[in-house]
ZADO-1210 file (C-alpha; in nm, 4 decimals, padded with zeros to 6 digits):
<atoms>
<atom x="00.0000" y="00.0000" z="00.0000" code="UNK" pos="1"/>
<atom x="00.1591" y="00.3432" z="-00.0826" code="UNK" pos="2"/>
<atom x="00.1703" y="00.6770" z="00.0421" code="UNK" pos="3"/>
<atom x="-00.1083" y="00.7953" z="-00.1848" code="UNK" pos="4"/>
<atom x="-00.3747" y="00.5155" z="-00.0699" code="UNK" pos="5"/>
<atom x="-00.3011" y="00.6201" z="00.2628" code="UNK" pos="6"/>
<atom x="-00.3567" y="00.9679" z="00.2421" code="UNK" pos="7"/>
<atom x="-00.7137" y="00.8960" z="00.0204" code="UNK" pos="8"/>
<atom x="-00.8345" y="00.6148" z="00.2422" code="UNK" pos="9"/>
<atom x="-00.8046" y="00.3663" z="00.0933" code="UNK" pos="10"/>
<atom x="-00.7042" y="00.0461" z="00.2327" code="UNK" pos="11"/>
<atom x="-00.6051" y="-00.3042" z="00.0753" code="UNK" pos="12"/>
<atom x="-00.8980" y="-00.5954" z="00.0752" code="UNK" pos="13"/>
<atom x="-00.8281" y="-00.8758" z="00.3655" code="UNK" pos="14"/>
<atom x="-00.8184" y="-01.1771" z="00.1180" code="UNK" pos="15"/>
<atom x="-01.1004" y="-01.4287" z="00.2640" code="UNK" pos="16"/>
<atom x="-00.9493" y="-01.7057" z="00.4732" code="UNK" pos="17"/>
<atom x="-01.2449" y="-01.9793" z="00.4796" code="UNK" pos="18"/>
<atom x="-01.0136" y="-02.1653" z="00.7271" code="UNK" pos="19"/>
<atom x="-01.1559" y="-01.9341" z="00.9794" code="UNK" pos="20"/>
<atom x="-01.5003" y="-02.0846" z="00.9810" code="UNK" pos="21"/>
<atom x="-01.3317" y="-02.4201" z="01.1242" code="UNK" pos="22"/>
<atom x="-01.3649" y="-02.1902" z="01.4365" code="UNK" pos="23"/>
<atom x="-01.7293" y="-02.2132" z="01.5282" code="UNK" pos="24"/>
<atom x="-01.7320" y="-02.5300" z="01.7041" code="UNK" pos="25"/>
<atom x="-01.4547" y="-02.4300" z="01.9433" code="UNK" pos="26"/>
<atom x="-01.6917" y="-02.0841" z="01.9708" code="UNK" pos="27"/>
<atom x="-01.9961" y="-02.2392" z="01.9917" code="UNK" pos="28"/>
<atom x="-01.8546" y="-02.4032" z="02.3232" code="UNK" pos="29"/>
<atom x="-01.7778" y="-02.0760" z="02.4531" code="UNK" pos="30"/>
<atom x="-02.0812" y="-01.9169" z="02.3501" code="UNK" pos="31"/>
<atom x="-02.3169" y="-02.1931" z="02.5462" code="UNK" pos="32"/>
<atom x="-02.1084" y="-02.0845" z="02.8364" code="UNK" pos="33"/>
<atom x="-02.1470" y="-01.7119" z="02.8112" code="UNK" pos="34"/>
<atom x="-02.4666" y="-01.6721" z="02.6766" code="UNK" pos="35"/>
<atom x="-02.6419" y="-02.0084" z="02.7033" code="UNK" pos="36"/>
<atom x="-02.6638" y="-02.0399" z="02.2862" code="UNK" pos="37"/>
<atom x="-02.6507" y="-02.3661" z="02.1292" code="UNK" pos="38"/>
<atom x="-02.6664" y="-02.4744" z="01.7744" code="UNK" pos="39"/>
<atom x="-02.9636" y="-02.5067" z="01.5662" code="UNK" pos="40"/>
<atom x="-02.7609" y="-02.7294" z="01.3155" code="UNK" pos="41"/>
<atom x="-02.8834" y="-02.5132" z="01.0274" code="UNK" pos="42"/>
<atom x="-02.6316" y="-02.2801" z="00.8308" code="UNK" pos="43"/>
<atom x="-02.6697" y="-02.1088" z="00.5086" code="UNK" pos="44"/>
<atom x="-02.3997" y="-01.9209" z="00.2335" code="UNK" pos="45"/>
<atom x="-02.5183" y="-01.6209" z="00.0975" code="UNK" pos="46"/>
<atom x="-02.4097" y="-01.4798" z="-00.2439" code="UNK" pos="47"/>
<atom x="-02.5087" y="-01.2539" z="-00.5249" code="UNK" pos="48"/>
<atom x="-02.7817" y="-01.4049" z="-00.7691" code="UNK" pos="49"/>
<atom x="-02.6090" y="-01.5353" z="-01.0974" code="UNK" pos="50"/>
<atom x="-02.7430" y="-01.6297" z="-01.3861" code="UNK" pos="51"/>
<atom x="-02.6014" y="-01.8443" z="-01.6672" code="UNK" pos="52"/>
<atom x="-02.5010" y="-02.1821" z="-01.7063" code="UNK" pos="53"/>
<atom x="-02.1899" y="-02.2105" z="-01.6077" code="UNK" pos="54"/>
<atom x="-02.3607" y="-02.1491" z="-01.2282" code="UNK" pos="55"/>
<atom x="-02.6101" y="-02.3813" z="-01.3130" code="UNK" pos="56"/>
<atom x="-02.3564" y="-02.6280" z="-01.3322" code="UNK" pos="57"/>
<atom x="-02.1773" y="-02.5343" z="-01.0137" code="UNK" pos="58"/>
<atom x="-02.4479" y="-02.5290" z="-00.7637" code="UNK" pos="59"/>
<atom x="-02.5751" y="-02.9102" z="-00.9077" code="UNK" pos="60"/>
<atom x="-02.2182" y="-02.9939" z="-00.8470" code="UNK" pos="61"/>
<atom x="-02.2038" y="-02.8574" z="-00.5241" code="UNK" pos="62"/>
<atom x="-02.5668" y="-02.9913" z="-00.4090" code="UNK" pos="63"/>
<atom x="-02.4690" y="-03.3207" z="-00.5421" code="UNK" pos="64"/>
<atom x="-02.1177" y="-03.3170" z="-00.2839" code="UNK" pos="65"/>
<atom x="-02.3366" y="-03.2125" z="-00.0410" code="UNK" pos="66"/>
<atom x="-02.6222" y="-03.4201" z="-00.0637" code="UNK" pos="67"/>
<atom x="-02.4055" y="-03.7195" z="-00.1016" code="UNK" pos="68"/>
<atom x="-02.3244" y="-03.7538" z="00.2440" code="UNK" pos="69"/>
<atom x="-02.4853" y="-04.0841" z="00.3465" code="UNK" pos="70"/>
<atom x="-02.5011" y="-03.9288" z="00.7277" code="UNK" pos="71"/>
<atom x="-02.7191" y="-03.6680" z="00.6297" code="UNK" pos="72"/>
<atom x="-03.0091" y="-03.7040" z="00.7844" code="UNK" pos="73"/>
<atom x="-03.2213" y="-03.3944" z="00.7617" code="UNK" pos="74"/>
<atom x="-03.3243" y="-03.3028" z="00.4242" code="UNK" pos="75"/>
<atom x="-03.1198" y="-03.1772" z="00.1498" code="UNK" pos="76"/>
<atom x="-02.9136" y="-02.9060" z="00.0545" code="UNK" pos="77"/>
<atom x="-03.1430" y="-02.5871" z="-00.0541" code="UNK" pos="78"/>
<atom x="-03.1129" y="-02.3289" z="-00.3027" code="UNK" pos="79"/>
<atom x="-03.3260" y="-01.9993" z="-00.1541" code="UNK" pos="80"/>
<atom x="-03.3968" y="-01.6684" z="-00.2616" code="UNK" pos="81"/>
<atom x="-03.5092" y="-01.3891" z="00.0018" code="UNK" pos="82"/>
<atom x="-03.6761" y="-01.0957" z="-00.0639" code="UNK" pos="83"/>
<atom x="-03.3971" y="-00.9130" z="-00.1351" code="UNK" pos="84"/>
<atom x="-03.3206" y="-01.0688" z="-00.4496" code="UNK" pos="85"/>
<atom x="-02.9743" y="-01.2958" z="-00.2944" code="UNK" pos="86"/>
<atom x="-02.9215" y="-01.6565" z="-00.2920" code="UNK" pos="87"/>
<atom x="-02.8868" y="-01.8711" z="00.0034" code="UNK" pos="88"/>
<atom x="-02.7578" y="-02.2609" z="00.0035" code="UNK" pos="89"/>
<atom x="-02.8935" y="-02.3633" z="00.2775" code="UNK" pos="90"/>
<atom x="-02.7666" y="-02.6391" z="00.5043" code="UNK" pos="91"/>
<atom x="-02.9687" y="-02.8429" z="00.7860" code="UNK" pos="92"/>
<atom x="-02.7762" y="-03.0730" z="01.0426" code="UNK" pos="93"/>
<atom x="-02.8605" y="-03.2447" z="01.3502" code="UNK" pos="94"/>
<atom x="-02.7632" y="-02.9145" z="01.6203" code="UNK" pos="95"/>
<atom x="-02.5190" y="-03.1672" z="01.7862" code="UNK" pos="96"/>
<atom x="-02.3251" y="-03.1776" z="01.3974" code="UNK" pos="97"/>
<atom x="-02.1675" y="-02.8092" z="01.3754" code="UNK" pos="98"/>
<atom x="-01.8615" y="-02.9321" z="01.3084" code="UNK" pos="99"/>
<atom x="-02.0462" y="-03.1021" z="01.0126" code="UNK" pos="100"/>
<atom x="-02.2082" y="-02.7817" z="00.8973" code="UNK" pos="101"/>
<atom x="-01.8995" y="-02.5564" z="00.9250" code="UNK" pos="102"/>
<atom x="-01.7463" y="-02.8458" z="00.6708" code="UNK" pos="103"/>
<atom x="-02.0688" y="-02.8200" z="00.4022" code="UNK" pos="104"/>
<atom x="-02.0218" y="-02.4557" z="00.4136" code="UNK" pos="105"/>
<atom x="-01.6728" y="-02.4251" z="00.3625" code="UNK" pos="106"/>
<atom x="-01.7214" y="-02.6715" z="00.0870" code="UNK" pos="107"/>
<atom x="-01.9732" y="-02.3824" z="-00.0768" code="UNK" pos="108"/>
<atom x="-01.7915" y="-02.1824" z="-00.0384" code="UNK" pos="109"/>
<atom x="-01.4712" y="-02.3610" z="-00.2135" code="UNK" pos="110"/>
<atom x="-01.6855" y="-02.4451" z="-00.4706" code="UNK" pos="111"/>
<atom x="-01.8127" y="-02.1557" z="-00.5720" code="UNK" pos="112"/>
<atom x="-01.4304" y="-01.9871" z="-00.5049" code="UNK" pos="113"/>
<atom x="-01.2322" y="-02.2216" z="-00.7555" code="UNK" pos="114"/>
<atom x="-01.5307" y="-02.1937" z="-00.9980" code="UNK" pos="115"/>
<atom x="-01.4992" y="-01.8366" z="-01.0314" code="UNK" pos="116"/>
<atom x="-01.7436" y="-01.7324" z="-00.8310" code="UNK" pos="117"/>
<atom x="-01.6098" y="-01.5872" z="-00.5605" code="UNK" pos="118"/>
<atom x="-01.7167" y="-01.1861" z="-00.6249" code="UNK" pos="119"/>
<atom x="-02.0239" y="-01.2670" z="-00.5782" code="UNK" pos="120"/>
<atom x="-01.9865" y="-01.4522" z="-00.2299" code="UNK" pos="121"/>
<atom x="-02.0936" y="-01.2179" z="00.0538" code="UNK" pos="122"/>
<atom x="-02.1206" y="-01.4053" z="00.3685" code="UNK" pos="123"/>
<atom x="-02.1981" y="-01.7458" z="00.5374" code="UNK" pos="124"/>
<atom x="-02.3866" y="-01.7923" z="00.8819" code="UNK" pos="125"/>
<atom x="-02.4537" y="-02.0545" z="01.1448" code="UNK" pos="126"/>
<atom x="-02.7556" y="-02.0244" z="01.3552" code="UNK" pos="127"/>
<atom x="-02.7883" y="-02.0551" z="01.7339" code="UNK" pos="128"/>
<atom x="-03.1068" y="-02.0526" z="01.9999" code="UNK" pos="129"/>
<atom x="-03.1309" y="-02.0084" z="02.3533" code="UNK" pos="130"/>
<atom x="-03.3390" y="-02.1844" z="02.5857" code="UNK" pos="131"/>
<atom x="-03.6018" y="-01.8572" z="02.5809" code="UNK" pos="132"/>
<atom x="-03.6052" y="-01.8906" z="02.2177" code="UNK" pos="133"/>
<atom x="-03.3858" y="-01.5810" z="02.1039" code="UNK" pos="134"/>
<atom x="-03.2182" y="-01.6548" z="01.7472" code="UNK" pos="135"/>
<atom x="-02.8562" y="-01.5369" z="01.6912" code="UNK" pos="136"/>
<atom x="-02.6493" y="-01.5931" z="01.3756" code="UNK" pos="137"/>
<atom x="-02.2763" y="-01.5950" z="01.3482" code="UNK" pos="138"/>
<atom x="-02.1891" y="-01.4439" z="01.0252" code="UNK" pos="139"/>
<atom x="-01.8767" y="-01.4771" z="00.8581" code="UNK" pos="140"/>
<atom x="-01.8198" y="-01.1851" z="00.5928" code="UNK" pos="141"/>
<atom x="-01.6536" y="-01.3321" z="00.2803" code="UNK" pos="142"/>
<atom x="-01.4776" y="-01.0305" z="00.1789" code="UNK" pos="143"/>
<atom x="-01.3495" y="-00.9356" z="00.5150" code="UNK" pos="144"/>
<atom x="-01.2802" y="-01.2872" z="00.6540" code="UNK" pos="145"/>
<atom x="-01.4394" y="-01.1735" z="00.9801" code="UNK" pos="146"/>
<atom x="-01.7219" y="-01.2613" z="01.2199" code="UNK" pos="147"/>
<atom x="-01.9952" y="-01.0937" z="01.3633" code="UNK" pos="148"/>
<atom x="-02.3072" y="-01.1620" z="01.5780" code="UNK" pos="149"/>
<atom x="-02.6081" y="-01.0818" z="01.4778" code="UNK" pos="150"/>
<atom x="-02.9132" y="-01.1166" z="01.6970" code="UNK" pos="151"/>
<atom x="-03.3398" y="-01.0449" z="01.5752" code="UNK" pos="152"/>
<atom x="-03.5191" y="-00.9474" z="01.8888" code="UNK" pos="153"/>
<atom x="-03.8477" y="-01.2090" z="01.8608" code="UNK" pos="154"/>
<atom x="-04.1955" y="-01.0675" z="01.7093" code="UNK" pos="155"/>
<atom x="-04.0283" y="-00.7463" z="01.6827" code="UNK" pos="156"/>
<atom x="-04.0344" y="-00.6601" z="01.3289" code="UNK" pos="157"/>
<atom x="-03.6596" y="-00.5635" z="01.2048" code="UNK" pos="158"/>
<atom x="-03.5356" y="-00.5055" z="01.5307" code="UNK" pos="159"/>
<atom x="-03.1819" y="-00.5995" z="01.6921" code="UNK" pos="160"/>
<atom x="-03.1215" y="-00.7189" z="02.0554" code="UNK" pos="161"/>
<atom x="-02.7791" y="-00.4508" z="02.0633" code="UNK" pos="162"/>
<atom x="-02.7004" y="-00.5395" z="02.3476" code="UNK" pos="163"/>
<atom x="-02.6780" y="-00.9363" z="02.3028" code="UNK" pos="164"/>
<atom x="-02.4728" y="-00.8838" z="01.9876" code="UNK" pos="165"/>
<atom x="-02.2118" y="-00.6465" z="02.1926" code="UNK" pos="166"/>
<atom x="-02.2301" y="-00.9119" z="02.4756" code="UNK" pos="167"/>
<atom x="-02.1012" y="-01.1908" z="02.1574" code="UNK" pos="168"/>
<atom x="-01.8949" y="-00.9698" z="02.0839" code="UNK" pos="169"/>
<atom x="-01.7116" y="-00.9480" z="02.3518" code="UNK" pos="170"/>
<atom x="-01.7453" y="-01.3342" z="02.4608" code="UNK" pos="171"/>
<atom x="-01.5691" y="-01.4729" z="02.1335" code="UNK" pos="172"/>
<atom x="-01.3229" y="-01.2200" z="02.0844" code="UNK" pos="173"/>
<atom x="-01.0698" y="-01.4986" z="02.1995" code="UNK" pos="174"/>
<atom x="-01.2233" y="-01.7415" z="01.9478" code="UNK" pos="175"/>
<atom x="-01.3333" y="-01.5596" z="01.6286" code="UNK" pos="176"/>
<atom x="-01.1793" y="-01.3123" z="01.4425" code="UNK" pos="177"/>
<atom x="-01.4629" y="-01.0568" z="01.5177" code="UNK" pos="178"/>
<atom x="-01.5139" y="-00.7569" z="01.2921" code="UNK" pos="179"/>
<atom x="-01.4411" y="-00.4068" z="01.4662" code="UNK" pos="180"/>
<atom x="-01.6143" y="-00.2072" z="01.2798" code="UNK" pos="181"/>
<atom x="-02.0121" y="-00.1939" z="01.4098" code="UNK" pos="182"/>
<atom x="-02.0740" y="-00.0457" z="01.0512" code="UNK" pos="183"/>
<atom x="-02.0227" y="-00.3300" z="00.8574" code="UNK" pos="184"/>
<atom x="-02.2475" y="-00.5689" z="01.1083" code="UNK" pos="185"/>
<atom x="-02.5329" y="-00.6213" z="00.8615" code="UNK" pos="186"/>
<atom x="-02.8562" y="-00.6997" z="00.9494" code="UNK" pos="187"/>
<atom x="-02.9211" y="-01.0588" z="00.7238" code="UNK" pos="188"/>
<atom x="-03.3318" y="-00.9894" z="00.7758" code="UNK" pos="189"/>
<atom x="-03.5312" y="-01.3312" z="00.6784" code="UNK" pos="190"/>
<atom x="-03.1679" y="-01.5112" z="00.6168" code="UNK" pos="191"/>
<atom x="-03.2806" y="-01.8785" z="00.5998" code="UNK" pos="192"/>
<atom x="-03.0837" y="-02.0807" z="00.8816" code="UNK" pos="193"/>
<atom x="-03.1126" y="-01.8079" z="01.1111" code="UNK" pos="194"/>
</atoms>
């Protein structure tokens, strides 16, 4: 980075390391400690829509790896589409199977990497539940190969329980690499897996 990027802002992309995501079952540990959150055993990739065959080709290819797993036993690997016009493979596991999710979405997100899709990647979550019912979603940002809670308050439209998501924060900070900057903790409304 030189002298003139410096001086305009400008700073050089963190290259995504998927490796982090084999993280979240030593997190999940301490989060059930903390916070009393344990997995849901469902996890989803999130990525730009793309059209065209040669995509076509890579999701059946990655659904087929996926779905190939004779100890699978919830149903299959799903292609979704929220109302905000992104794609979601979604992923469902027995909750006692993270470490079995984290592999099915790093193997998305491989796929879709070596493929040449990997611009179009934005982020990859695993979902978690309390014993009061409160969802929370660790999201792992593609582009910045960081974390970040993020936690719906129940029934209450598009709100955020703040205060939960600092309280992550601040629990896995020794587990994840947790993104610092609160702007870029975005709210994945309707994400399926959540």
């Amino acid at each position: 980075m030189g002298l003139l990027d410096i001086l305009l802002g400008r700073t050089k992309p963190v290259a995504p390391d998927l490796d982090q995501l084999f993280a979240l079952p030593s997190a999940a540990v301490t989060l059930e400690a903390a916070a009393s959150f344990t997995p849901t055993g469902h996890g989803a990739v999130c990525f730009a829509t793309v059209e065209g065959a040669a995509f076509d080709q890579t999701h059946r290819e990655v659904r087929a790896l996926l779905d190939a797993d004779t100890d699978r036993t919830g149903p299959p690997v799903e292609l979704e589409r929220d109302a905000y016009g992104y794609s979601w493979l979604v992923s469902r596991r027995a909750p006692d199977e993270l470490s079995l999710l984290v592999n099915d979405l790093h193997a998305v997100n491989s796929s879709m990497e070596i493929n040449g899709f990997g611009p179009q990647l934005l982020c990859s979550l695993a979902g978690f539940r309390d014993d009061s019912g409160r969802s929370l979603a660790l999201v792992y940002l593609y582009k910045r190969g960081t974390f970040y809670p993020f936690a719906p308050l129940p029934g209450a439209g598009q709100r955020r329980d703040n205060a939960l998501e600092l309280q992550v924060k601040a629990a896995l900070a020794g587990d994840l690499r947790i993104e610092q900057d609160l702007g870029r903790w975005f709210p994945v409304w309707g994400a399926p897996g959540l």
